[in-house]
Structure formats: C-alpha cells, structure tokens
C-alpha positions as YAML, in Angstrom:
chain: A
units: angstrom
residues:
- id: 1
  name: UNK
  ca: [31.07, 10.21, -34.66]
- id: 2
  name: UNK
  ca: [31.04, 13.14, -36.72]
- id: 3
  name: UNK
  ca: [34.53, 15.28, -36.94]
- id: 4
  name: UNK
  ca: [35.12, 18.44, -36.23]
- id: 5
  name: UNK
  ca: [35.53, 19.32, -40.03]
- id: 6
  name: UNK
  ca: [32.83, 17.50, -41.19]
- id: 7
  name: UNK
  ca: [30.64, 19.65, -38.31]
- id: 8
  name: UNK
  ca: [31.95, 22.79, -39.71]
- id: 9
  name: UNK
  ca: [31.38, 21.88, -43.20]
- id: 10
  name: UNK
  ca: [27.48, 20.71, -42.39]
- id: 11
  name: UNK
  ca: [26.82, 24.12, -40.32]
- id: 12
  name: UNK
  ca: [28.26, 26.39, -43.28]
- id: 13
  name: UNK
  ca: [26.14, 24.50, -45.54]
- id: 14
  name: UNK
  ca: [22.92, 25.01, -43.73]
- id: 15
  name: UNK
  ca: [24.09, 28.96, -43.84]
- id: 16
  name: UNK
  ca: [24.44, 28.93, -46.83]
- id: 17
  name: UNK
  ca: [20.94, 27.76, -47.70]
- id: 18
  name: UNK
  ca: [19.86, 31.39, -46.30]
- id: 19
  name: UNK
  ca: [18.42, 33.75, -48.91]
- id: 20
  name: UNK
  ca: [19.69, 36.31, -46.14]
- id: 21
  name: UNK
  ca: [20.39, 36.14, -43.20]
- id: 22
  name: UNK
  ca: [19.88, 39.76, -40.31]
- id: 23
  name: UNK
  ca: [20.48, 41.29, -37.45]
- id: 24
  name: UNK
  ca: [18.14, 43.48, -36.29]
- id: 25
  name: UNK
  ca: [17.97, 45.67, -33.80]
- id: 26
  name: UNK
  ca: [16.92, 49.19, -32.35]
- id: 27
  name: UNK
  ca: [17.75, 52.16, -30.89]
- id: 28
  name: UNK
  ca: [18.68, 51.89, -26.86]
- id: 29
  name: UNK
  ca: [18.29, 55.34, -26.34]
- id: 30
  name: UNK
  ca: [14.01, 54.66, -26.69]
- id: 31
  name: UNK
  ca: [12.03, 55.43, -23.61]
- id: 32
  name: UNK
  ca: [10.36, 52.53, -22.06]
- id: 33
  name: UNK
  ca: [7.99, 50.43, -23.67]
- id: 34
  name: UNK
  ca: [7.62, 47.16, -22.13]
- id: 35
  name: UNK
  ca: [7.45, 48.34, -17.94]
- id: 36
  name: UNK
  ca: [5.81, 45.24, -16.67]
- id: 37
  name: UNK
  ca: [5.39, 41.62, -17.29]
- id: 38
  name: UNK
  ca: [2.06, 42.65, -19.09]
- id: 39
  name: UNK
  ca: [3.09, 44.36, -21.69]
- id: 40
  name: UNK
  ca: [6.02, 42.17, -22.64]
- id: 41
  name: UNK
  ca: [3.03, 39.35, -23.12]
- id: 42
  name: UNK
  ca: [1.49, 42.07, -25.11]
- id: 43
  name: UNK
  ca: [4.92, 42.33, -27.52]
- id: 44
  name: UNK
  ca: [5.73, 38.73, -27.10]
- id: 45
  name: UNK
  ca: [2.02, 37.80, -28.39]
- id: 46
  name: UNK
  ca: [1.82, 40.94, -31.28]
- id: 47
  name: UNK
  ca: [5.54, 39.33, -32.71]
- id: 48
  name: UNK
  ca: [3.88, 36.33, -32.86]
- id: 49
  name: UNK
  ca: [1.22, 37.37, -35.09]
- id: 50
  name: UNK
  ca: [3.62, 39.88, -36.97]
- id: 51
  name: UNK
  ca: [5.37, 36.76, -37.63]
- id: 52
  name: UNK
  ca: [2.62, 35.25, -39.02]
- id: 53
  name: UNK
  ca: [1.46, 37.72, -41.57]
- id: 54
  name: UNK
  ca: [5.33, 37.69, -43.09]
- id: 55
  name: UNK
  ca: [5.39, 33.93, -43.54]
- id: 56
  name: UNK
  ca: [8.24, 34.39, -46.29]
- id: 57
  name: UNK
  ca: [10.12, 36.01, -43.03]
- id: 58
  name: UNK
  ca: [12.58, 33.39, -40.77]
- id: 59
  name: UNK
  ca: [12.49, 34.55, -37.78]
- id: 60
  name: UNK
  ca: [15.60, 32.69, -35.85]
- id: 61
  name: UNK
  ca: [15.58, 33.86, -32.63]
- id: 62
  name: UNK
  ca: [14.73, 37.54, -31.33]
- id: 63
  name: UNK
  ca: [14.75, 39.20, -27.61]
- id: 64
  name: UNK
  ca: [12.36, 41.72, -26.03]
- id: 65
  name: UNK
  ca: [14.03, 44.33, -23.74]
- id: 66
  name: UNK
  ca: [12.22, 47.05, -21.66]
- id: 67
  name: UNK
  ca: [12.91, 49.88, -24.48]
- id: 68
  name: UNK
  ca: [14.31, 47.74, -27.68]
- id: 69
  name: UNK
  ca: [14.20, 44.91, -29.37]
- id: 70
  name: UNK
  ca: [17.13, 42.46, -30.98]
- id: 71
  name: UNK
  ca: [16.25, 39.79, -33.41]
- id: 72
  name: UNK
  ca: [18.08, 37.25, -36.28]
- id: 73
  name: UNK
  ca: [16.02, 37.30, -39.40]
- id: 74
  name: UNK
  ca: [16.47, 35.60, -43.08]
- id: 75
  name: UNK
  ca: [14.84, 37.00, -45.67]
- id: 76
  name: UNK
  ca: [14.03, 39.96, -48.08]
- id: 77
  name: UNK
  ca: [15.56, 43.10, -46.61]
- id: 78
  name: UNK
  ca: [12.53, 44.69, -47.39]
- id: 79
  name: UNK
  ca: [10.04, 42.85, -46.01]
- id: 80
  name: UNK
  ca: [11.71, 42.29, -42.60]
- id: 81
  name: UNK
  ca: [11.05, 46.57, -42.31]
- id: 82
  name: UNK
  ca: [8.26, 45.90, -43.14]
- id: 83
  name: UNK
  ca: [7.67, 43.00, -40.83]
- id: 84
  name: UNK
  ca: [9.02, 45.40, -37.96]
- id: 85
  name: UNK
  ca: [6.43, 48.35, -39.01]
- id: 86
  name: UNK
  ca: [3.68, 45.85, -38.23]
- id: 87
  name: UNK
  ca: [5.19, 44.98, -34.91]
- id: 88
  name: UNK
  ca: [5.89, 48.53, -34.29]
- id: 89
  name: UNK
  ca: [1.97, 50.01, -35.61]
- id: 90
  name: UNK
  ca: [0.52, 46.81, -32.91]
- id: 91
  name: UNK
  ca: [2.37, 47.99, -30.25]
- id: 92
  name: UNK
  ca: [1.14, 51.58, -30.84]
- id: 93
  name: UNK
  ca: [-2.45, 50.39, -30.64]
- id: 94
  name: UNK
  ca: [-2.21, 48.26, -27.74]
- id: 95
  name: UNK
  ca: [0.45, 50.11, -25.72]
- id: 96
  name: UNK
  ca: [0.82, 53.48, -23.72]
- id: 97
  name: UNK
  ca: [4.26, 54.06, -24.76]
- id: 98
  name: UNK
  ca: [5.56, 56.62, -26.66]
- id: 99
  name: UNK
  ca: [7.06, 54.97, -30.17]
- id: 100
  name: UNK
  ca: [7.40, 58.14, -32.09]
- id: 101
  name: UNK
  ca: [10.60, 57.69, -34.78]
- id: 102
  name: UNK
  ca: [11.07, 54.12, -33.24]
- id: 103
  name: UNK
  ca: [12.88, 52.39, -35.88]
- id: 104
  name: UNK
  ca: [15.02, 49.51, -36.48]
- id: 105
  name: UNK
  ca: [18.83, 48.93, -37.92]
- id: 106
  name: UNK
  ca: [19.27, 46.46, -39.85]
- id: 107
  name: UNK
  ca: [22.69, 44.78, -41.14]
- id: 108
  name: UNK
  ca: [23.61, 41.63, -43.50]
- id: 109
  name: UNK
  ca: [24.93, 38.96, -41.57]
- id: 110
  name: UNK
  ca: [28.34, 38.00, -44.02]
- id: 111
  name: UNK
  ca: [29.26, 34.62, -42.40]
- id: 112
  name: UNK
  ca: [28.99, 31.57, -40.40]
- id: 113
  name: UNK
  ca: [30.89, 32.72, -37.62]
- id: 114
  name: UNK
  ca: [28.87, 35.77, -37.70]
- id: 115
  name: UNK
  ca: [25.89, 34.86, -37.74]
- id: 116
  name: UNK
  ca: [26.73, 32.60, -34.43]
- id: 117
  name: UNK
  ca: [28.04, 35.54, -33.09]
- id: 118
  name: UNK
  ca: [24.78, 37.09, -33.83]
- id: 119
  name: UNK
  ca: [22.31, 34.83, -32.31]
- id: 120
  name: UNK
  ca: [24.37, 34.22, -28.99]
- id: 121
  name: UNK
  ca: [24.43, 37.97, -28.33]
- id: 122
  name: UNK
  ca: [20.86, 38.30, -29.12]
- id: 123
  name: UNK
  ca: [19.97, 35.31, -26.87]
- id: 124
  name: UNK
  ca: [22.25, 36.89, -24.06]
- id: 125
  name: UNK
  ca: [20.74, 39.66, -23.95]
- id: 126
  name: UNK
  ca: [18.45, 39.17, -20.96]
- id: 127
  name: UNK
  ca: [21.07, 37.47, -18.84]
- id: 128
  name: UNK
  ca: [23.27, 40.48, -19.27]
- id: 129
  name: UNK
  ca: [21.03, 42.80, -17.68]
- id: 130
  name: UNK
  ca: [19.09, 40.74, -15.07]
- id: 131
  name: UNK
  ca: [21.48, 39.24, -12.94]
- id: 132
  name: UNK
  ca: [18.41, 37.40, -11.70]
- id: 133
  name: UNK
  ca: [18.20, 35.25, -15.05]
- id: 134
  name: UNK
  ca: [20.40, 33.18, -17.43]
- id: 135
  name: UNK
  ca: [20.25, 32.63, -21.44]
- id: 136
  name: UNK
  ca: [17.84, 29.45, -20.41]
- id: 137
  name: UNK
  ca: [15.44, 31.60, -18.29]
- id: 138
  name: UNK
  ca: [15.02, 34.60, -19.49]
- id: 139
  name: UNK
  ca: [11.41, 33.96, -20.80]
- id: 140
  name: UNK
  ca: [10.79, 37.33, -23.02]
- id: 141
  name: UNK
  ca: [12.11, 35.64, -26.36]
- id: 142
  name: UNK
  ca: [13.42, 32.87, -28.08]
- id: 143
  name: UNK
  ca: [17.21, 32.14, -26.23]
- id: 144
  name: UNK
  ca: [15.26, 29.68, -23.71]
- id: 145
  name: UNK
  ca: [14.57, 26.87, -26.07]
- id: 146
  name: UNK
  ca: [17.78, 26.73, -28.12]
- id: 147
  name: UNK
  ca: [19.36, 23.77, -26.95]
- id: 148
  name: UNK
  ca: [16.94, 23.00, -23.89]
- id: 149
  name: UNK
  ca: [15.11, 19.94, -24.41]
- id: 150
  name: UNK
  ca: [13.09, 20.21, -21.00]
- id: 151
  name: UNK
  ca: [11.89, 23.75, -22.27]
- id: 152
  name: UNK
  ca: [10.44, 22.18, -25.83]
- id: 153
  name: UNK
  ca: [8.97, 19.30, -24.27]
- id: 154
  name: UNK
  ca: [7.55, 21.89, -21.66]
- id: 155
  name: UNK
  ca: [6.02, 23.39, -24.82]
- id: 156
  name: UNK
  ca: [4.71, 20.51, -26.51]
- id: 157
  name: UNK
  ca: [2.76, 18.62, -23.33]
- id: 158
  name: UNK
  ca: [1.55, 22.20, -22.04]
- id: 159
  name: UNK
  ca: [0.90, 24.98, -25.01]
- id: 160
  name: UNK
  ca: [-2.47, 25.85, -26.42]
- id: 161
  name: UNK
  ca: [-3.93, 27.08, -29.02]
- id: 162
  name: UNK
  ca: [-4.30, 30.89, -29.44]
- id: 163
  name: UNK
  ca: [-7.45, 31.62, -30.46]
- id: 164
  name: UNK
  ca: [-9.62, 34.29, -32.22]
- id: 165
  name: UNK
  ca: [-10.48, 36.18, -29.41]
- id: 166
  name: UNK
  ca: [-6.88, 35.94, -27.82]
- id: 167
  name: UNK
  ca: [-5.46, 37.11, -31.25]
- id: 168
  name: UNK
  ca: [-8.07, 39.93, -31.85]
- id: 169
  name: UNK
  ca: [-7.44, 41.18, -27.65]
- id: 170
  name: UNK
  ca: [-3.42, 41.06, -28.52]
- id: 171
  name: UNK
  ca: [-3.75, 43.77, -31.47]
- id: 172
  name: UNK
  ca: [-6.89, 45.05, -31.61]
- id: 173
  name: UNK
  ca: [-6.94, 44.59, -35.18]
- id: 174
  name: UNK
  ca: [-8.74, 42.55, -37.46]
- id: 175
  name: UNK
  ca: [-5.61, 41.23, -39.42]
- id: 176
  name: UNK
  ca: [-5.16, 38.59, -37.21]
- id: 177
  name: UNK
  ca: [-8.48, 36.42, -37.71]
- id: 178
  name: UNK
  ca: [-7.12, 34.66, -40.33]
- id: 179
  name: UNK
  ca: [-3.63, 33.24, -38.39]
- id: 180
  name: UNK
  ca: [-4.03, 29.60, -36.38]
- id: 181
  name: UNK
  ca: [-1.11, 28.60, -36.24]
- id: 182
  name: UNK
  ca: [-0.11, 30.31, -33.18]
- id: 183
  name: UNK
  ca: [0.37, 28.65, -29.63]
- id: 184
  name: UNK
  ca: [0.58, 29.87, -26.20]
- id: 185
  name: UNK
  ca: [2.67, 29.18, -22.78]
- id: 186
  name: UNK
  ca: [2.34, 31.07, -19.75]
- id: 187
  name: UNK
  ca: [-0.45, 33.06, -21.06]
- id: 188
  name: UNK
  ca: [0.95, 34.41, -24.23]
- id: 189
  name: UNK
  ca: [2.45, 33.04, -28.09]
- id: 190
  name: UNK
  ca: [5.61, 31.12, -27.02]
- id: 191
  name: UNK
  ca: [8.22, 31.59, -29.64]
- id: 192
  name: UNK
  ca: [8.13, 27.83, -30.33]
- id: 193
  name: UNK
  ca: [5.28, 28.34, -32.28]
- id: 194
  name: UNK
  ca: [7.05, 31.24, -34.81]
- id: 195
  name: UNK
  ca: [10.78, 31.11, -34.83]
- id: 196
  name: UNK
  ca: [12.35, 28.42, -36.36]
- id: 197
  name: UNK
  ca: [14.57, 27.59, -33.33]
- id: 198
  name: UNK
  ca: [15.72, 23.87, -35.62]
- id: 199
  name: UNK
  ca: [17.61, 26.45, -37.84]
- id: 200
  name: UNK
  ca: [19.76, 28.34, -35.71]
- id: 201
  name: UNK
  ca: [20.95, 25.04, -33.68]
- id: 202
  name: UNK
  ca: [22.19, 23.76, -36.96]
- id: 203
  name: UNK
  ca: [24.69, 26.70, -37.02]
- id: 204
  name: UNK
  ca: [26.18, 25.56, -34.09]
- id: 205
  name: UNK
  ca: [28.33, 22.02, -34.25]
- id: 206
  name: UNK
  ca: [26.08, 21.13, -31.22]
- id: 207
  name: UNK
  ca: [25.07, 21.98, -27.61]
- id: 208
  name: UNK
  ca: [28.89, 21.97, -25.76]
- id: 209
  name: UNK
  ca: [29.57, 24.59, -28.60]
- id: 210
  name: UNK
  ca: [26.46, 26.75, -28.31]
- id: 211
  name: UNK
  ca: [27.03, 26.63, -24.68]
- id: 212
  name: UNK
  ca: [30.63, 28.22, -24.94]
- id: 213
  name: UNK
  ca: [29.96, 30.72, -27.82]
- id: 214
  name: UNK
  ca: [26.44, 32.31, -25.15]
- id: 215
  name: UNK
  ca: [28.54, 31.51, -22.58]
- id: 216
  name: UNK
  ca: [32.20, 32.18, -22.79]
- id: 217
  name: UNK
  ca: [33.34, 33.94, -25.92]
- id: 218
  name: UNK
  ca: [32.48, 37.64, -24.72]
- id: 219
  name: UNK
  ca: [35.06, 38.78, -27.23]
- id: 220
  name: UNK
  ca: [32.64, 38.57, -30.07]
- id: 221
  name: UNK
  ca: [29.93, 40.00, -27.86]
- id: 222
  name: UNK
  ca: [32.15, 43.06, -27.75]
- id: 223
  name: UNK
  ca: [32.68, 43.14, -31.26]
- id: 224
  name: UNK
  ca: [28.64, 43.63, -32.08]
- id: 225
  name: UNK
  ca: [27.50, 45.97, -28.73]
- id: 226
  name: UNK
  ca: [30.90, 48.37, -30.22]
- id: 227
  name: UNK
  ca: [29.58, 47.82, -33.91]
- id: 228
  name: UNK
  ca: [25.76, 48.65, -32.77]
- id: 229
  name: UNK
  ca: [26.92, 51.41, -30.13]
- id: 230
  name: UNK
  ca: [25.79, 49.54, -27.06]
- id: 231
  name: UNK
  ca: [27.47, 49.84, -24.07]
- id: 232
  name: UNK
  ca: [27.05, 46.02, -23.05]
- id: 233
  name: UNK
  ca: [28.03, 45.02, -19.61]
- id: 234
  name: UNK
  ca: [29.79, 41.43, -18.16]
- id: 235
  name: UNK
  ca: [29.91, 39.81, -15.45]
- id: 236
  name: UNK
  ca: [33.06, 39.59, -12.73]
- id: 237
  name: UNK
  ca: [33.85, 35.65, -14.30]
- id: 238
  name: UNK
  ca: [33.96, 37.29, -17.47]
- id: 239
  name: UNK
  ca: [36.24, 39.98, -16.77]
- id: 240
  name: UNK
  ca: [38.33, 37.67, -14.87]
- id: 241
  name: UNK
  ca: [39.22, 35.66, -18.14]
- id: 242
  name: UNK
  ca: [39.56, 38.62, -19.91]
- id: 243
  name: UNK
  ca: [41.88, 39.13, -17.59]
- id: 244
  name: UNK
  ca: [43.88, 35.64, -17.10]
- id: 245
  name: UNK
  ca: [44.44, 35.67, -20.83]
- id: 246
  name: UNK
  ca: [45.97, 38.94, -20.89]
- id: 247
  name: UNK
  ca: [48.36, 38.27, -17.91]
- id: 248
  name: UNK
  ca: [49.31, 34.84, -19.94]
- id: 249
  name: UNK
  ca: [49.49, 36.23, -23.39]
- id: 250
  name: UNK
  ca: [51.06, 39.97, -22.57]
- id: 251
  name: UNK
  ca: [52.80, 39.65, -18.75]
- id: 252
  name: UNK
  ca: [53.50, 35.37, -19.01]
- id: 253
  name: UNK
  ca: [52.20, 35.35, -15.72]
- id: 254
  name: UNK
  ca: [48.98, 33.32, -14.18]
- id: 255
  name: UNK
  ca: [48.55, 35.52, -11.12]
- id: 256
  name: UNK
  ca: [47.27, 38.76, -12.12]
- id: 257
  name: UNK
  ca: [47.85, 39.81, -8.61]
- id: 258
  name: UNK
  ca: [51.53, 39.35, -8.79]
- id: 259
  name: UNK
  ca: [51.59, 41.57, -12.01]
- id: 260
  name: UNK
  ca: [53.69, 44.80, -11.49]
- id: 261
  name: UNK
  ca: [51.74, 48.44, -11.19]
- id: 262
  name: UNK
  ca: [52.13, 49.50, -14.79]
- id: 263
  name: UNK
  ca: [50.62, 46.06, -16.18]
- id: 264
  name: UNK
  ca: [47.85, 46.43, -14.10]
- id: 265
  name: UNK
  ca: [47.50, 49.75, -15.04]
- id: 266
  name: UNK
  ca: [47.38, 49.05, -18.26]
- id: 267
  name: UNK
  ca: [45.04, 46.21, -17.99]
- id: 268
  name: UNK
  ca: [43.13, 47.78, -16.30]
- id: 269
  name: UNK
  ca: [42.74, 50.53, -18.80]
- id: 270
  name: UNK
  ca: [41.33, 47.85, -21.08]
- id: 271
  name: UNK
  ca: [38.63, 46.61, -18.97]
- id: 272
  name: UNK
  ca: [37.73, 49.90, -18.33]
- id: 273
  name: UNK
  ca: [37.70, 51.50, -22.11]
- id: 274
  name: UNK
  ca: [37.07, 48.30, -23.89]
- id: 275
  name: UNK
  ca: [34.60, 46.45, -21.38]
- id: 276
  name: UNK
  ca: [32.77, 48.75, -19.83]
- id: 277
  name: UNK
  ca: [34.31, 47.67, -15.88]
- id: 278
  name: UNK
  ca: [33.60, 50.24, -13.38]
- id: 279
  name: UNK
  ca: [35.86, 51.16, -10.76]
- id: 280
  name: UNK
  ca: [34.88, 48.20, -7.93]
- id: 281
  name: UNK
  ca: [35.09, 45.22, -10.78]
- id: 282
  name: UNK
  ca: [38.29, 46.69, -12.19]
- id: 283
  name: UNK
  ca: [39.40, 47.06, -8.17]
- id: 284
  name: UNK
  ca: [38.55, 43.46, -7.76]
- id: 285
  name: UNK
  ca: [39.95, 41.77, -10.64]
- id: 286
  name: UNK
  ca: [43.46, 43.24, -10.35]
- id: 287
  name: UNK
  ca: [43.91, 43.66, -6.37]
- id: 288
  name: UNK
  ca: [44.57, 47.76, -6.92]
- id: 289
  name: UNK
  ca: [43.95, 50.10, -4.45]
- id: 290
  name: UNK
  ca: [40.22, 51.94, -4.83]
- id: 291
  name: UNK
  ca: [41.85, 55.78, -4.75]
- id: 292
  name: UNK
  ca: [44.41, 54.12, -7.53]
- id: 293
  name: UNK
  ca: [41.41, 52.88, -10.25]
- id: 294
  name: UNK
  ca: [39.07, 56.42, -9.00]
- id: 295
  name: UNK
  ca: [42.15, 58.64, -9.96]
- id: 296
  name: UNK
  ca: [42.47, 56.57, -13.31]
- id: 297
  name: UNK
  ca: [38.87, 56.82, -13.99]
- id: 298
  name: UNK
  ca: [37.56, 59.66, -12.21]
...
C-alpha cells in the first residue's frame, strides 16, 4: 500500500506536469442565461465543441450555473480567453440572453493544494445552491464523474455519438463540422467526452480524500468565494463544525450550547461576517434567542 508521503509526492508530480494550470470564472452579478434545462443542454453541448476547437486547452472540470460559469483549465493563458470568447459568441447565437460585457476572470493556480481547492469548489458549486442535488448529481458539468465509477460506466454502455446535424443545431455555425469526437448522454455532449476528468483525480491521493476536501473542508471554499467576491452559502452541518471547532479550539468546550453569552456572541459574529449565516442558522447553531441574533444583525 502506498503511504501517505509517497501519495503526496505522486499528486505534486502530476501538477507539476501542467504547463498551467486556471481557474476561471465569471461575473455573478450577469443576468440569467441558462433559465431552463434547455438551454443548459444548449451551453453544456456549445462547451463541448468550444472544447474541441482548443484541443491544446485541458479542460479539468468546469460547472454551468443559471448566470455564470466556473471552470479548471491548463494551458496558454491566452488561448483559454480565447477558448471562453468562442463559448461566449455560441451562446450569443443560439441563446436569448443578454451577454453584453460578459467576460471571464481568470487567475494562475500556484499549487497543489490549490489547485484541489480549486476543483472541489468548482465541482460544489451546484450542490451549494440546489439543496435538491449533491456534487454526484448535479448533472450541468463535470463534478458528477470525478470519482463515480457507476456514472463513467453509465457513460460508456449508454453515450452516443454527436453527430453533424446535432453539432451544426447546437451552434448554428459551421465550425463544428469538422469535430467527431464528441459524445452525448441525456440528450446533450457529456463532459466525459471533453474534460480530462483522469487528470484532476490524480491530484487527489484518492476517493476518501476527494470526498472530504468537496465535502468537508469549507474553509478553503471560503478562501476562493472571498478571493472571487462570491457570497457562497453552507449548509447547517457545515456551520455546525465550523462551529464545534471553534468552541474546542477558542472556549475548550464541546457543547456550544453551554458556551457563555459573549462566546456565542462572538461566534456568532463569525458565522455571520465570515460565512454568510443568516439570522435562523446562526439562531440554531448556538441556541440564542431570535430578538438576540436580529438586534446583532438587523
């Protein structure tokens, strides 16, 4: 069995084989774009094809929200812009949305740990905002198949081909005859087919771990959504650790309950500034009175 060193070693390695290595992402602050399950197979398919006229491009993983977009991309700078500018001029031909100035951020992702930090948050992206799905469900990107054997085998007994008249309906465009490499799953281009999902397990030591970095380590979530100016969101379970460890590590005490008015206070203060609780969550977590946590944070 493999150590934990040795792990570490073989996933900084494979990092380190990146040209570059992305985070992309864009403005949340965009009107609506994708308002119905149609038009996200419309972007899911036109990334697809984007993806194929930018072969130099890695695309690792990327998730489509109602009004922006998150991805993890190696390569040239420059041609992941202009890799986005063909998504973006597809979606203007094929969608009733209004894209004008829709542009994309882009920053270099500096190490391993980062660039696991990167991929989790893009791949719980979904989860966070429809309580409804999970980081293995959410089916408008890549964050289903990474680590889900029973969603790639799904792919591989089920996909088709996506063929000329499929690609030429999805952008309306003649720059697509060419691809045929594409596949497609429930109707449109799964990202099986595009993103090289292989490469962003090997940054992970294996499953367990990529399971508690989407899962459990919201602390590097918060890091990107205050680095990108998102407000991101979490879940009661999450705030409750948040919460545990703080009563451990501040107050040595493992019943928040217990805690004394001023260290709730004051925890609470941090769930609220810091995590984005509102007044019910922070209510719940620390056993305050509502009229307390509305008169802290009218």
């Amino acid at each position: 069995m493999i150590n934990f060193s040795e792990s570490e070693r073989f996933c900084q390695n494979h990092f380190e084989q990146f040209e570059a290595l992305w985070h992309l992402w864009t403005p949340e602050n965009q009107g609506i774009i994708f308002p119905d399950d149609k038009s996200f197979e419309t972007g899911m398919n036109i990334i697809g094809i984007s993806s194929r006229l930018f072969p130099d491009i890695v695309i690792i993983t990327f998730e489509l929200m109602s009004n922006h977009l998150h991805g993890t991309m190696a390569g040239k700078e420059h041609r992941i812009r202009l890799l986005f500018n063909s998504i973006n001029y597809f979606l203007r031909r094929k969608l009733v949305a209004g894209l004008s100035g829709w542009d994309c951020s882009l920053r270099r992702i500096e190490s391993l740990n980062d660039a696991r930090s990167v991929i989790t948050y893009n791949n719980r992206n979904g989860f966070l905002v429809h309580e409804d799905e999970s980081p293995y469900s959410y089916p408008w990107g890549a964050n289903r198949f990474f680590f889900n054997p029973e969603a790639k085998a799904r792919y591989y007994a089920n996909s088709k081909p996506f063929r000329f008249t499929d690609r030429r309906n999805a952008c309306a465009s003649h720059k697509a005859d060419a691809i045929t490499s594409l596949k497609k799953l429930d109707g449109y281009v799964s990202p099986m087919s595009f993103c090289d999902i292989a490469a962003g397990e090997l940054l992970f030591r294996n499953a367990s771990h990529y399971f508690y970095e989407v899962s459990r380590n919201i602390e590097s979530q918060k890091n990107i959504a205050q680095e990108i100016g998102k407000r991101i969101f979490y879940t009661d379970d999450e705030l409750f650790r948040v919460v545990m460890s703080m009563s451990n590590n501040k107050f040595d005490s493992a019943r928040p309950s217990l805690l004394p008015k001023d260290a709730k206070i004051e925890i609470a203060k941090v769930l609220h500034y810091e995590y984005n609780a509102n007044n019910k969550q922070v209510q719940r977590m620390l056993n305050l009175d509502l009229m307390v946590v509305n008169s802290l944070f009218p």
